[in-house]
N, C-alpha and C positions, 0 to 999 in steps of 0.2 A: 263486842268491840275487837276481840283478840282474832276473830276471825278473818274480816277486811283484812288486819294489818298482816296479817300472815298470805294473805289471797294476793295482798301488791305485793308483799315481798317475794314471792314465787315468780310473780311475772315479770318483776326486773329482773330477778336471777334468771330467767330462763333469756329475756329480750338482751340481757348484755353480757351473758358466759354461756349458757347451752346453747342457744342458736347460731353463736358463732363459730361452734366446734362441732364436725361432723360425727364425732364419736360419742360426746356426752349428750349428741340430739338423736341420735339412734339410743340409745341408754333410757333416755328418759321418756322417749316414747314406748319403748317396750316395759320398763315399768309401771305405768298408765295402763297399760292393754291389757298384761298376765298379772299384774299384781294388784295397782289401786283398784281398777275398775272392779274385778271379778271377786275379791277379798277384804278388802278395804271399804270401799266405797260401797260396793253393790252396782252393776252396770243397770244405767239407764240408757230406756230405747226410747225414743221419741215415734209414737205412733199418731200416726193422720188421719185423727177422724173427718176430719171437712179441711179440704182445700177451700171453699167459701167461708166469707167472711164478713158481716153484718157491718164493719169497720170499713174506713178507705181514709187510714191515717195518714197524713203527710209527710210523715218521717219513714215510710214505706213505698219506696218508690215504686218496687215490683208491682203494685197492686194498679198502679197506671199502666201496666205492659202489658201486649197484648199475646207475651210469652206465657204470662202468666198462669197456669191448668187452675180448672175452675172441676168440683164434683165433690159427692160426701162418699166415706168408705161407707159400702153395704154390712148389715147382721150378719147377713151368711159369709159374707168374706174376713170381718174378724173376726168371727167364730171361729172359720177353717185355720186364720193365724194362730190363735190360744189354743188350738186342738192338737196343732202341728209342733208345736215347740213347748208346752205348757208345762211336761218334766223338766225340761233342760230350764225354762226360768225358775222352777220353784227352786229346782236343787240350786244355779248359780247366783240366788238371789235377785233375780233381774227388778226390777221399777219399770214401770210403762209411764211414760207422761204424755198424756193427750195433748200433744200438740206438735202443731211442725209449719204447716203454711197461715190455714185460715184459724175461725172461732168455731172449737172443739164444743161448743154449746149447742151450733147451727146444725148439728148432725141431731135429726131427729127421734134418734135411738140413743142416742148419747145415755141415757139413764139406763137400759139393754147393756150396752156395752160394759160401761162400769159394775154391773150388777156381776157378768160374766168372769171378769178379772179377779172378783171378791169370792165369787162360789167356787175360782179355780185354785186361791190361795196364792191370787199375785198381787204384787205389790205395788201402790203406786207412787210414783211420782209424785214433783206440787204440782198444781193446775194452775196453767196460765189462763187466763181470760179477761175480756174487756165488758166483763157481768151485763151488758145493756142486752138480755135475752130474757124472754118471759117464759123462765123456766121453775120450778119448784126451788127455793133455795132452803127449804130444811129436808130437802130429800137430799140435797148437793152436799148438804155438811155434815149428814148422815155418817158420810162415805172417809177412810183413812185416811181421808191427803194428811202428808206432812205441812205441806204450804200451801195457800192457794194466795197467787199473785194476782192483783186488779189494776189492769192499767187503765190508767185516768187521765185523759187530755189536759185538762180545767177546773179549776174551782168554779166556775162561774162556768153558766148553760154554756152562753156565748164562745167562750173560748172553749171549753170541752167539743160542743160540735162543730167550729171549726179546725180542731186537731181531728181530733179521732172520726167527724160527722156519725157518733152513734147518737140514740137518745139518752139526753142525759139525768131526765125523768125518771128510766127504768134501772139505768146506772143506782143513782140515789138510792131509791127504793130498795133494790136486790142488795146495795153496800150496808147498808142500816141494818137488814134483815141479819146476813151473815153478821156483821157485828156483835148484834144482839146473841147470838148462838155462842159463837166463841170467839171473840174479836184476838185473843193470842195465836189465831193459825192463821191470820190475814193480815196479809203485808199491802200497800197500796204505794205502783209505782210510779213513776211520771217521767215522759220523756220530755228533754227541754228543748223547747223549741222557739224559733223566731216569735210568736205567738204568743206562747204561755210564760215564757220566760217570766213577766211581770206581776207571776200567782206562785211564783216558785214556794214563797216565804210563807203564805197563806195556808200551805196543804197542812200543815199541821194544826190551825183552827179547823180547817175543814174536816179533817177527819175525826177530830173529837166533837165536831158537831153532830156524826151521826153515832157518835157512840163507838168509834174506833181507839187506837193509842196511838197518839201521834210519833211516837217513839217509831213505830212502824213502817215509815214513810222508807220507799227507797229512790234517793234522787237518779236517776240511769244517765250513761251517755250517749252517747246521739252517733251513731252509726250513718255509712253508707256504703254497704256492704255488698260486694262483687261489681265493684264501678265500672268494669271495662264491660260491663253486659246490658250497660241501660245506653240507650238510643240518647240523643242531643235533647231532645225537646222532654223526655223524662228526669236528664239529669237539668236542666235548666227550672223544671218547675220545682224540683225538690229544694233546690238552692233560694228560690222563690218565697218559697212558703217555711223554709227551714230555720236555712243559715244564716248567719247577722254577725256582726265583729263580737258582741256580748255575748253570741251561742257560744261563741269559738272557747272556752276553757273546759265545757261539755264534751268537745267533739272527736268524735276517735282517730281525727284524720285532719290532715292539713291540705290547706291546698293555693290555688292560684287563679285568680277569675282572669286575670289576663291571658293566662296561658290555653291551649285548644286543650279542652274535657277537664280544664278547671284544673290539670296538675292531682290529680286526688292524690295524695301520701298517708297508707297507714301512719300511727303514729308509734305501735308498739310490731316489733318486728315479728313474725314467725305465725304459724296458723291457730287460732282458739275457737277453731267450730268445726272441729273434725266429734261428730258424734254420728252413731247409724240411727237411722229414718226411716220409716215404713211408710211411705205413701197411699193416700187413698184407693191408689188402681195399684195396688200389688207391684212397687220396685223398691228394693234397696239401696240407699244412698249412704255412703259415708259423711255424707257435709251437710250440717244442720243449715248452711246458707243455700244449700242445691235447690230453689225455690224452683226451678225450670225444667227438674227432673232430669240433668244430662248427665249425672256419673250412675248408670242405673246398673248393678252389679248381679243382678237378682231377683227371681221372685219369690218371697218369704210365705205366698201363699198358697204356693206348689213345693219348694224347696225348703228342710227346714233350716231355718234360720242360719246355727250354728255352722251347719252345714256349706251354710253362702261363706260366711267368715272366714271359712278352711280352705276356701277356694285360690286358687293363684288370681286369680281375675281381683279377687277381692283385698288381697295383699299387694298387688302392685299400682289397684287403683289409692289405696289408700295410703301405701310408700307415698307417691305423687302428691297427694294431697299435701303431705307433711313438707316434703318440699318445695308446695306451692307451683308444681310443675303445670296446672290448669289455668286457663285462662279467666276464669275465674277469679282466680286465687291471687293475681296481679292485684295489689294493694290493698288488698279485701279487708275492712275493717270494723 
């Protein structure tokens, strides 16, 4: 509990005194950078095993965009990543979390990969994923995660495949299994949406139905993140299938149907998705929303890593970020 309340109380502090002072928003991003990340915390990279994604969630708008990059990273290619930077993460501690666009499951080496990370004495991450993949799940839980997150459309078929349209057969199945193994490293999330909103209350029978702890549940809120990049007819379907006057105390953003592109309004001011990303095709992104690949700073699989980070190219794209000088970054939430 002590955790949340300390997690909001950061981000009002920051959304109504650091962000409105130039000096104490350079201050606190450079402590983040040289000190929580690398000392503290442990820096996490978000690497992309699969831009594909078995999911085509409604609360996902990019995934109806035909900007969208579709492809899974190759063995040889994250090999040559963990080959090329594998001292500098052991010594800085780093965490790798499989994930960034698509379902880190749908990468058919996936179990290869993670095997690599462990023989190299790197750390991971929690694992996101949407479990509906028929994959080994005592091989899965094998493995060190700290967390593995399961996002779940629905309690009922019905509404799970019309959020997420996975199956929600193989969901169950693969949720029970992990359960059974060690239900205290599994958290199960739910976004709320036009749809599921009237299961909200239910996910906690439901998760002690399969043998999970309902204490575990995490309610999310309901993004529409980099709004000025989706076309009319992407943000019109999202609103569609989304948004509803009842979503709205979920939702990270205000806005206005009357007005042209709906008005989107973050609702907390300043940027919370500046993290680095490793792409399936070898580019560096500073923005874990860069889902179109256009702040590309680098290739991590010719250059190492570190080494991108040092770069000017890479510190002035990421100053910007922070000041949301991207088009992008116009009300990104």
């Amino acid at each position: 509990m002590i955790h949340p309340i300390l997690r909001a109380a950061s981000r009002k502090i920051y959304s109504s005194v650091v962000e409105r002072n130039p000096f104490l928003k350079s201050a606190w991003w450079s402590f983040r950078e040289e000190v929580y990340a690398p000392w503290i915390r442990g820096e996490v990279i978000k690497v992309e095993l699969s831009a594909n994604c078995n999911a085509r969630c409604t609360f996902c708008w990019m995934f109806q965009s035909e900007q969208k990059p579709s492809g899974a990273m190759t063995l040889e290619n994250f090999k040559k990543f963990i080959d090329l930077n594998k001292k500098d993460f052991v010594k800085r501690r780093v965490r790798i979390q499989p994930f960034f666009n698509g379902e880190a499951l749908t990468n058919p080496h996936f179990f290869d990969m993670v095997d690599y990370l462990v023989q190299n004495r790197i750390r991971l991450a929690r694992l996101d994923t949407n479990l509906a993949v028929k994959k080994d799940m005592d091989r899965l839980m094998k493995y060190p995660w700290p967390l593995i997150c399961v996002n779940v459309g629905g309690v009922s078929k019905e509404v799970h495949e019309g959020v997420m349209k996975t199956k929600y057969d193989i969901l169950t199945v693969n949720l029970k299994r992990i359960f059974e193994i060690n239900k205290k490293r599994v958290f199960v999330k739910v976004t709320p949406t036009r749809q599921n909103l009237h299961e909200i209350k239910q996910f906690p029978a439901f998760i002690k139905s399969l043998g999970g702890d309902p204490k575990r549940l995490e309610i999310g809120t309901t993004g529409f993140n980099t709004p000025l990049e989706a076309e009319a007819p992407e943000r019109e379907k999202f609103f569609e299938e989304v948004v509803s006057p009842e979503v709205e105390p979920y939702l990270r953003f205000t806005y206005d149907l009357s007005k042209p592109g709906y008005d989107i309004k973050a609702k907390r001011a300043g940027c919370h998705f500046l993290q680095d990303c490793v792409t399936y095709d070898g580019k560096l992104t500073i923005c874990c929303q860069d889902q179109f690949g256009k702040l590309n700073v680098g290739n991590p699989f010719e250059t190492p890593f570190y080494e991108l980070k040092a770069s000017e190219e890479y510190r002035k794209t990421r100053q910007r970020g922070i000041d949301q000088k991207f088009k992008m970054c116009q009300e990104c939430n």
